[in-house]
MARDO-84496 format. One record per residue (C-alpha): y negated, z negated, x negated; residue number from 1; chain. Coordinates in steps of 0.5 Angstrom, whole numbers. Layout:
// MARDO-84496
{rec {Y,Z,X},NUM,'A'},
...
END
This chain:
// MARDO-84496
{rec {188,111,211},1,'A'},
{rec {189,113,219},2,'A'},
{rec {183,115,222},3,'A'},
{rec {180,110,227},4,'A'},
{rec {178,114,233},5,'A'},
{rec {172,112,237},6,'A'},
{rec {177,112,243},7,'A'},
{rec {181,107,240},8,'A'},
{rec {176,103,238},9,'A'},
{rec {173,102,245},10,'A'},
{rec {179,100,248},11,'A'},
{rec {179,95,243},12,'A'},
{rec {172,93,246},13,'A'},
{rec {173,93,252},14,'A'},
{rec {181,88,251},15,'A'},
{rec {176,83,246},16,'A'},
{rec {170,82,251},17,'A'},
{rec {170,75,255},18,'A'},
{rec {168,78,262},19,'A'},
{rec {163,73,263},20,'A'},
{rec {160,71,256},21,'A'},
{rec {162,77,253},22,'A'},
{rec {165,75,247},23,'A'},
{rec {172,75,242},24,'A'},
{rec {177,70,245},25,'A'},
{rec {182,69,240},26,'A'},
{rec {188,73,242},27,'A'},
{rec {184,78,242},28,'A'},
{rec {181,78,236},29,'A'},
{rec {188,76,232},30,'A'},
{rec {190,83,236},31,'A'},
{rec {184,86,233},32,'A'},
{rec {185,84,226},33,'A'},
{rec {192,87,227},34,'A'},
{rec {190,93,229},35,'A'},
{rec {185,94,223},36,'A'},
{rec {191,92,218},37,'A'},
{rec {196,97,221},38,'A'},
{rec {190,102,220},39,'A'},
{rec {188,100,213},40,'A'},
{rec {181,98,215},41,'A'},
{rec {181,93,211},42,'A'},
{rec {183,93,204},43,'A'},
{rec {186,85,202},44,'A'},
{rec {189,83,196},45,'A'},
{rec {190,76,193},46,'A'},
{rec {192,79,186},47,'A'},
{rec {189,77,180},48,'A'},
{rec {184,83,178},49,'A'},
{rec {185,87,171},50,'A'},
{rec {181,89,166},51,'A'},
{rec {175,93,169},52,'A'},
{rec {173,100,168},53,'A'},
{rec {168,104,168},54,'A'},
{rec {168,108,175},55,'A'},
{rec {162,114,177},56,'A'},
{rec {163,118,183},57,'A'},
{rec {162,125,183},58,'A'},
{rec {154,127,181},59,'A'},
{rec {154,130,189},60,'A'},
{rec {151,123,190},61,'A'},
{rec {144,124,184},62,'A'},
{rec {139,128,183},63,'A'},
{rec {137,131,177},64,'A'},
{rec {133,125,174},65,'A'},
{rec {136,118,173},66,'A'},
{rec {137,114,178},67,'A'},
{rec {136,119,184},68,'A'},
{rec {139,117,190},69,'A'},
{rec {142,122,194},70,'A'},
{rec {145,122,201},71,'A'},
{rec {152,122,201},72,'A'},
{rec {158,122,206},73,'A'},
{rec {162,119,201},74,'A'},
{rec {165,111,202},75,'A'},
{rec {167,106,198},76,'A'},
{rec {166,104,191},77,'A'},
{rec {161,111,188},78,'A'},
{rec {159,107,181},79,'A'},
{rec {161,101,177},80,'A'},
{rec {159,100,170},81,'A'},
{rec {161,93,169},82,'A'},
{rec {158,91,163},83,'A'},
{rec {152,92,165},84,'A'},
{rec {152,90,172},85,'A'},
{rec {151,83,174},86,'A'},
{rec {159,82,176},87,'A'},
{rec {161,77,182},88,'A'},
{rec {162,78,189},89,'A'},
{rec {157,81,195},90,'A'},
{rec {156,78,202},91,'A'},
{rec {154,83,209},92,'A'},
{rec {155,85,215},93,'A'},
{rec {153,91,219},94,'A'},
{rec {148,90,225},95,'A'},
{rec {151,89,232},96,'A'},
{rec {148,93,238},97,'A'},
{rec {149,94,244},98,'A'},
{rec {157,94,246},99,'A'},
{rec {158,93,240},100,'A'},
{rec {161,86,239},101,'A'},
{rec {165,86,233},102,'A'},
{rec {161,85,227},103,'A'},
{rec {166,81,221},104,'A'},
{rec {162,78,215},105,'A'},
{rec {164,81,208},106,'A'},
{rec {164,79,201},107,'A'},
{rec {167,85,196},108,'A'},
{rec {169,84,189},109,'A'},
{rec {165,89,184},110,'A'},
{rec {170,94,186},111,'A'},
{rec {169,94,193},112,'A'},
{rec {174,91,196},113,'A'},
{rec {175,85,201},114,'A'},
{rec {177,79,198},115,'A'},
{rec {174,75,203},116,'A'},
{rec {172,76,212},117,'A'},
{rec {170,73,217},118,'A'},
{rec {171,74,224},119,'A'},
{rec {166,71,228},120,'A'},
{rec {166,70,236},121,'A'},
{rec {159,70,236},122,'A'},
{rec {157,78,233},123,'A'},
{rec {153,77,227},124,'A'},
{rec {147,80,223},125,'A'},
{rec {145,77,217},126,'A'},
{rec {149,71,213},127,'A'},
{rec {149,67,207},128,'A'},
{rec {154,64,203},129,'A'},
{rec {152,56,202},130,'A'},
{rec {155,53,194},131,'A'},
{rec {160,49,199},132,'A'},
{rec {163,55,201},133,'A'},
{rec {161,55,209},134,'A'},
{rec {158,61,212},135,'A'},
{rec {152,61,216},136,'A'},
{rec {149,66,220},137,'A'},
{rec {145,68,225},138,'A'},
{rec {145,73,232},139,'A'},
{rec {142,79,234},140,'A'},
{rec {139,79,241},141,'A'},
{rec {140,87,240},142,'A'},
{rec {147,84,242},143,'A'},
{rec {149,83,250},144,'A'},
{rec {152,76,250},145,'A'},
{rec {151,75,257},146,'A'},
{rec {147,68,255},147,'A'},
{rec {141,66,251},148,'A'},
{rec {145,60,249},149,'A'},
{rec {151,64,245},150,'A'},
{rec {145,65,241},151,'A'},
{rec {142,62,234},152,'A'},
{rec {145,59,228},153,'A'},
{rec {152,58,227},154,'A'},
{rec {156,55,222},155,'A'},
{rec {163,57,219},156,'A'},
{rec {169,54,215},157,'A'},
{rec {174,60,212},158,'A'},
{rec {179,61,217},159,'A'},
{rec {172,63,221},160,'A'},
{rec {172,57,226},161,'A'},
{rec {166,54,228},162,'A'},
{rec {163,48,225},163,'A'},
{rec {156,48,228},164,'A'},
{rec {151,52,233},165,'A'},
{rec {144,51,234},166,'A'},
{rec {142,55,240},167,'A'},
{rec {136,59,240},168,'A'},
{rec {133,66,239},169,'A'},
{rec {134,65,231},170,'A'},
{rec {134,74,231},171,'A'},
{rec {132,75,224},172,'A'},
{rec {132,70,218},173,'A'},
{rec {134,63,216},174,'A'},
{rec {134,58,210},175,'A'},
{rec {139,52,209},176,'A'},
{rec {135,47,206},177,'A'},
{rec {140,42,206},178,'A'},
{rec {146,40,210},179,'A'},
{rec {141,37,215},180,'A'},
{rec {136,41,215},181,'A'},
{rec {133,49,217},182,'A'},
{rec {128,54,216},183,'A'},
{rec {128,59,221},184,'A'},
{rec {124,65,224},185,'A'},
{rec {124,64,232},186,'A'},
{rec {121,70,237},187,'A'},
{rec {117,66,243},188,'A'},
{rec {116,72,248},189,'A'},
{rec {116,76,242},190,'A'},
{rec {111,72,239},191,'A'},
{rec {112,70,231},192,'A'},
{rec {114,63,230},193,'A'},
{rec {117,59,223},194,'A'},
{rec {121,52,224},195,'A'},
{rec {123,46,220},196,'A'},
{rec {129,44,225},197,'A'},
{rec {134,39,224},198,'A'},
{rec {141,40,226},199,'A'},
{rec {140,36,233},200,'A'},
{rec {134,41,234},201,'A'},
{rec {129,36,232},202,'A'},
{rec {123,40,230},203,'A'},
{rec {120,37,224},204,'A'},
{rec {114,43,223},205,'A'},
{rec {113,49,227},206,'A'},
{rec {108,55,226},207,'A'},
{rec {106,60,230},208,'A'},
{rec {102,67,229},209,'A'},
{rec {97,67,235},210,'A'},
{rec {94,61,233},211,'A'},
{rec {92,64,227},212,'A'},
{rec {89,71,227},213,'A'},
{rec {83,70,225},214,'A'},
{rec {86,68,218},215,'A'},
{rec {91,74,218},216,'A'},
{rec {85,78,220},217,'A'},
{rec {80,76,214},218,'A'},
{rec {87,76,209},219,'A'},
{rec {90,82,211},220,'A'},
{rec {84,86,212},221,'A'},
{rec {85,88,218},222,'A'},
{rec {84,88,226},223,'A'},
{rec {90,85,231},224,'A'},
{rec {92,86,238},225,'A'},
{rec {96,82,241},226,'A'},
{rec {96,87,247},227,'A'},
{rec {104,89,246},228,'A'},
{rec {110,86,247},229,'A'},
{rec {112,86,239},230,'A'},
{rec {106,86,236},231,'A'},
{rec {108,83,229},232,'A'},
{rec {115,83,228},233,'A'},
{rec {117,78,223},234,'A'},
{rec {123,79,220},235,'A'},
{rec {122,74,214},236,'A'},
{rec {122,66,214},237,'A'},
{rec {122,64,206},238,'A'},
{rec {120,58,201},239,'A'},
{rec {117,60,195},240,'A'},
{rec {121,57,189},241,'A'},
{rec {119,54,183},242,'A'},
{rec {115,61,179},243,'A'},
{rec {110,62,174},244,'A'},
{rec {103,62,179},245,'A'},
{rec {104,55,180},246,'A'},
{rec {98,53,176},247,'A'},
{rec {94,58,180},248,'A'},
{rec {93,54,185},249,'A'},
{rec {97,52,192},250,'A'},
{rec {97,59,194},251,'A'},
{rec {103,60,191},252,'A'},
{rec {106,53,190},253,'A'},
{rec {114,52,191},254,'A'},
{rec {114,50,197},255,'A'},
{rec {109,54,201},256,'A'},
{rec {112,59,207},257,'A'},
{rec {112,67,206},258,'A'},
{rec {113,71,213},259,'A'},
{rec {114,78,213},260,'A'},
{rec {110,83,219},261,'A'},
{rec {113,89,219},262,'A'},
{rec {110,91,225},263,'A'},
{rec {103,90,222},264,'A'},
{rec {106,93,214},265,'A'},
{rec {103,85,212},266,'A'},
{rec {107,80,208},267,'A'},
{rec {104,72,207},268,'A'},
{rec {104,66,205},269,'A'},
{rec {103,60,209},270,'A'},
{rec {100,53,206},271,'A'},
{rec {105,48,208},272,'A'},
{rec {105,43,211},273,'A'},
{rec {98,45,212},274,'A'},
{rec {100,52,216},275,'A'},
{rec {94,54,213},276,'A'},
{rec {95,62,211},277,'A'},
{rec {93,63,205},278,'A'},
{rec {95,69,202},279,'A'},
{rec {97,77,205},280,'A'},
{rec {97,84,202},281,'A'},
{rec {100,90,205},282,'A'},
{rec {97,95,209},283,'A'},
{rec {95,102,207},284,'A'},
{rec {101,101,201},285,'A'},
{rec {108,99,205},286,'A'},
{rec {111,101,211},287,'A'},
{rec {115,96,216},288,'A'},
{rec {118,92,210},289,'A'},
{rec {123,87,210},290,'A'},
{rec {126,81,206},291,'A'},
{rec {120,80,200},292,'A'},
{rec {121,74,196},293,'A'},
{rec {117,71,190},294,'A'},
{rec {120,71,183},295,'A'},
{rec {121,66,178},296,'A'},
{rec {116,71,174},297,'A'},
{rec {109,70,179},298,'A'},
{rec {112,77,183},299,'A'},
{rec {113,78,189},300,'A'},
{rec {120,83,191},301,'A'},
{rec {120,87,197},302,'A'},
{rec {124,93,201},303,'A'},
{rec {118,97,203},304,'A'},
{rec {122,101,209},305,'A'},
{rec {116,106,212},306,'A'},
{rec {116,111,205},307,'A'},
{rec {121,117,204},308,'A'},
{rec {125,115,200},309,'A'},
{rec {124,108,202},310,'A'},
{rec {124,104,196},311,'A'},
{rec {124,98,193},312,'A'},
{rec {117,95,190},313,'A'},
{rec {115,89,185},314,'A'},
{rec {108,86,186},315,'A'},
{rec {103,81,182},316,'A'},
{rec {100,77,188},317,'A'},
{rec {94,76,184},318,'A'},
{rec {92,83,182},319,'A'},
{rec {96,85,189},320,'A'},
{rec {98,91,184},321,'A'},
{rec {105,95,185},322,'A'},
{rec {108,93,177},323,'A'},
{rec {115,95,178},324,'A'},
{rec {118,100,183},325,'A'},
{rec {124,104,185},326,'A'},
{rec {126,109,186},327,'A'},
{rec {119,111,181},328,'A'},
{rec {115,116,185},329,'A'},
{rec {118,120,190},330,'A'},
{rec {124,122,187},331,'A'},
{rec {130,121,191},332,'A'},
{rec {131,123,199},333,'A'},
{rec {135,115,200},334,'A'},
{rec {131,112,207},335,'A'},
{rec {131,106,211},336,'A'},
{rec {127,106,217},337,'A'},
{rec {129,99,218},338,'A'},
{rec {134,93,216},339,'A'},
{rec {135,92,208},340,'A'},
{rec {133,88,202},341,'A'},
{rec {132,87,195},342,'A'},
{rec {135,82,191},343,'A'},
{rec {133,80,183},344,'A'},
{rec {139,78,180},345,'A'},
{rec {140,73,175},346,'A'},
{rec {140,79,169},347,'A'},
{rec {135,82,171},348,'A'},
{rec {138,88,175},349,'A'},
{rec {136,88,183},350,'A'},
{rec {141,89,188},351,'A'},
{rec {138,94,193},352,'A'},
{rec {141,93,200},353,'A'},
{rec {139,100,204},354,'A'},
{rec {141,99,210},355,'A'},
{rec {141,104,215},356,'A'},
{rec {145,108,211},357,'A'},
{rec {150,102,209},358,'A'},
{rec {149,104,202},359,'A'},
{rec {148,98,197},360,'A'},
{rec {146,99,190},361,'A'},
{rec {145,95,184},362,'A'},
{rec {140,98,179},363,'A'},
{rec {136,96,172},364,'A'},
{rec {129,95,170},365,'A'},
{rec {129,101,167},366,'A'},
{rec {133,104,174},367,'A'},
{rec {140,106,172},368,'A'},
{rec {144,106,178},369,'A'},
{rec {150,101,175},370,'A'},
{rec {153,100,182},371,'A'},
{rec {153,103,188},372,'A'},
{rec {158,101,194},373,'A'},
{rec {157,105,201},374,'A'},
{rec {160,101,206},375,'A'},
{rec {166,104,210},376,'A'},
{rec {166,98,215},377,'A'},
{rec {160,101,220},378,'A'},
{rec {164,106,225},379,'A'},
{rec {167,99,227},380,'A'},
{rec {160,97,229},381,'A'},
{rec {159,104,231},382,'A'},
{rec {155,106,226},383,'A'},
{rec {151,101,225},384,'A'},
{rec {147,99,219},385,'A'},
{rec {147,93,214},386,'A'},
{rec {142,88,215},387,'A'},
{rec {142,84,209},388,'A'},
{rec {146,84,202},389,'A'},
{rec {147,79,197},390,'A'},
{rec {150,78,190},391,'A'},
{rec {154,70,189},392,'A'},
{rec {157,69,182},393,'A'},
{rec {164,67,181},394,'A'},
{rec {163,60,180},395,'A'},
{rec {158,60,186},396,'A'},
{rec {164,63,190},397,'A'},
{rec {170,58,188},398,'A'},
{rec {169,53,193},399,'A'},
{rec {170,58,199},400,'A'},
{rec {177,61,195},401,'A'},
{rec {179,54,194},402,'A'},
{rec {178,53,202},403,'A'},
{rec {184,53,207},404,'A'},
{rec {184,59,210},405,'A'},
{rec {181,63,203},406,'A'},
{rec {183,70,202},407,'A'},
{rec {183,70,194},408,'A'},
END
């Protein structure tokens, strides 16, 4: 594979950024995937695959203990055992800073290659794959795009063409409730918002945090100041789903709303429609989280970020005790301060998104590394990290590669 230097990326920059809104114009990012093809960048195949194979790296990237994770150098697949993983295919994009306009939306097989792209106009930092086979995702504001209204939700087809946008400064995360309708994570002067907003930008039910600091305080057990800028930092905005603690009252009924507080290390849960906050957890046991969601068990899953190594903990909401965690104790020396995510995979397994790294990992219950994959995609966003990474079955796939314009 030719070696992409940093001088040519920037001058390739430099030929794709609009002189006003600072985005991709088509011919450039068709000379742009050109370049990348001629470079061997990205690794695109309609070939059907053949039979899997067991594929381990080196053991320079473990520690002596099972599933410890050591730091690495190395790219690319590191470890498939498939009868053990849950197979499909995995979404993600590195998060665009700065210059940085360039982020492609990926979807990998298990062994790590390309079978899908997109290439949106407007950088992406965090997609999700709807069973249509349409793309939604949305912005960065740590991205220069010369205008707020380049900012938001947008929608793909295939061929990376935009269907949809929905403007505002939706910076962290999103949830398509039906083709009409969205929960989203706004950020009003830095404040925490969550909407139900339909696609003419109807708000249907909106909750913000400043209006409710005394319940945060009591069900946290802390003090809030409001005094800084970023004072919260939501990066979480999730419906809880069908699950086991239903029957223990509305606390955790499908339906409700969970947020996450990285910049107070707190996650809750938001009574709807009521925009009672009803539950929260996590000062003194996690640091800066991101992404928790509830399980079909009763149990809530999150990245905790602050720890060293990070990690990935398990909770029971009732007890608000840590039942399941990886790596268990402080064992490896793998750290995100920020971005990530963790994902219980329909086997039991959970995909673990580290994302300063670019490193993804699924590993079992009993935390045997079955998958491990580090993105070799982050010098084209100049080092960036992975924000999130999800896994979607081959049937769930199957309408984007009988999509015109599929790769597969």
């Amino acid at each position: 594979m030719q070696q992409v230097t940093a001088e040519e990326l920037s001058s390739f920059y430099k030929l794709a950024r609009h002189q006003e809104g600072g985005f991709f114009r088509e011919s450039y990012r068709a000379r742009w995937l050109q370049y990348l093809a001629v470079c061997g960048v990205f690794v695109m195949t309609a070939a059907a695959c053949g039979p899997a194979r067991e594929h381990e790296a080196a053991l320079a990237v473990y520690g002596p203990a099972a599933g410890w994770l050591k730091q690495t150098t190395q790219t690319g697949l590191l470890v498939y055992k498939p009868e053990k993983c849950c197979n499909g295919y995995t979404l993600f994009t590195h998060d665009p800073m700065g210059e940085v306009l360039f982020s492609p939306v990926y979807l990998v097989d298990m062994r790590g290659e390309v079978r899908h792209q997109w290439v949106p106009e407007i950088p992406a930092i965090h997609a999700r794959l709807l069973p249509d086979g349409k793309l939604f995702y949305n912005t960065t504001g740590a991205t220069r795009l010369g205008s707020m209204e380049l900012y938001g939700l947008y929608e793909l087809d295939a061929r990376s063409n935009v269907a949809w946008h929905l403007a505002g400064n939706i910076n962290h995360d999103f949830q398509v409730i039906d083709n009409d309708t969205f929960l989203i994570a706004e950020a009003d002067e830095m404040d925490p918002v969550i909407k139900i907003v339909t696609r003419d930008n109807k708000v249907l039910w909106q909750w913000a945090a400043v209006d409710h600091i005394a319940e945060l305080e009591k069900q946290a057990g802390i003090k809030i100041s409001t005094a800084s800028l970023d004072w919260a930092h939501n990066n979480t905005a999730v419906f809880l789903g069908r699950n086991l603690l239903e029957g223990k009252g509305r606390r955790f009924k499908a339906g409700n709303i969970m947020f996450s507080f990285c910049n107070l290390n707190t996650i809750g849960i938001i009574d709807y429609p009521s925009g009672k906050l009803v539950w929260a957890w996590g000062p003194g046991v996690v640091e800066k989280q991101h992404a928790p969601e509830m399980l079909a068990n009763g149990n809530i899953l999150l990245f905790d970020n602050g720890h060293s190594p990070s990690r990935v903990v398990e909770i029971n909401p009732l007890s608000k005790r840590i039942v399941w965690e990886y790596p268990r104790g402080h064992a490896g020396e793998l750290r995100s301060g920020s971005l990530s995510n963790a994902v219980r995979l329909p086997n039991g397994n959970t995909l673990i998104c580290y994302g300063n790294p670019g490193r993804l990992v699924e590993v079992t219950m009993d935390g045997e590394v079955v998958w491990d994959y580090v993105s070799p995609f982050g010098k084209l966003s100049m080092g960036s990290g992975i924000y999130r990474a999800y896994r979607y079955s081959e049937d769930y796939a199957r309408p984007l590669f009988s999509a015109p314009g599929s790769q597969i």
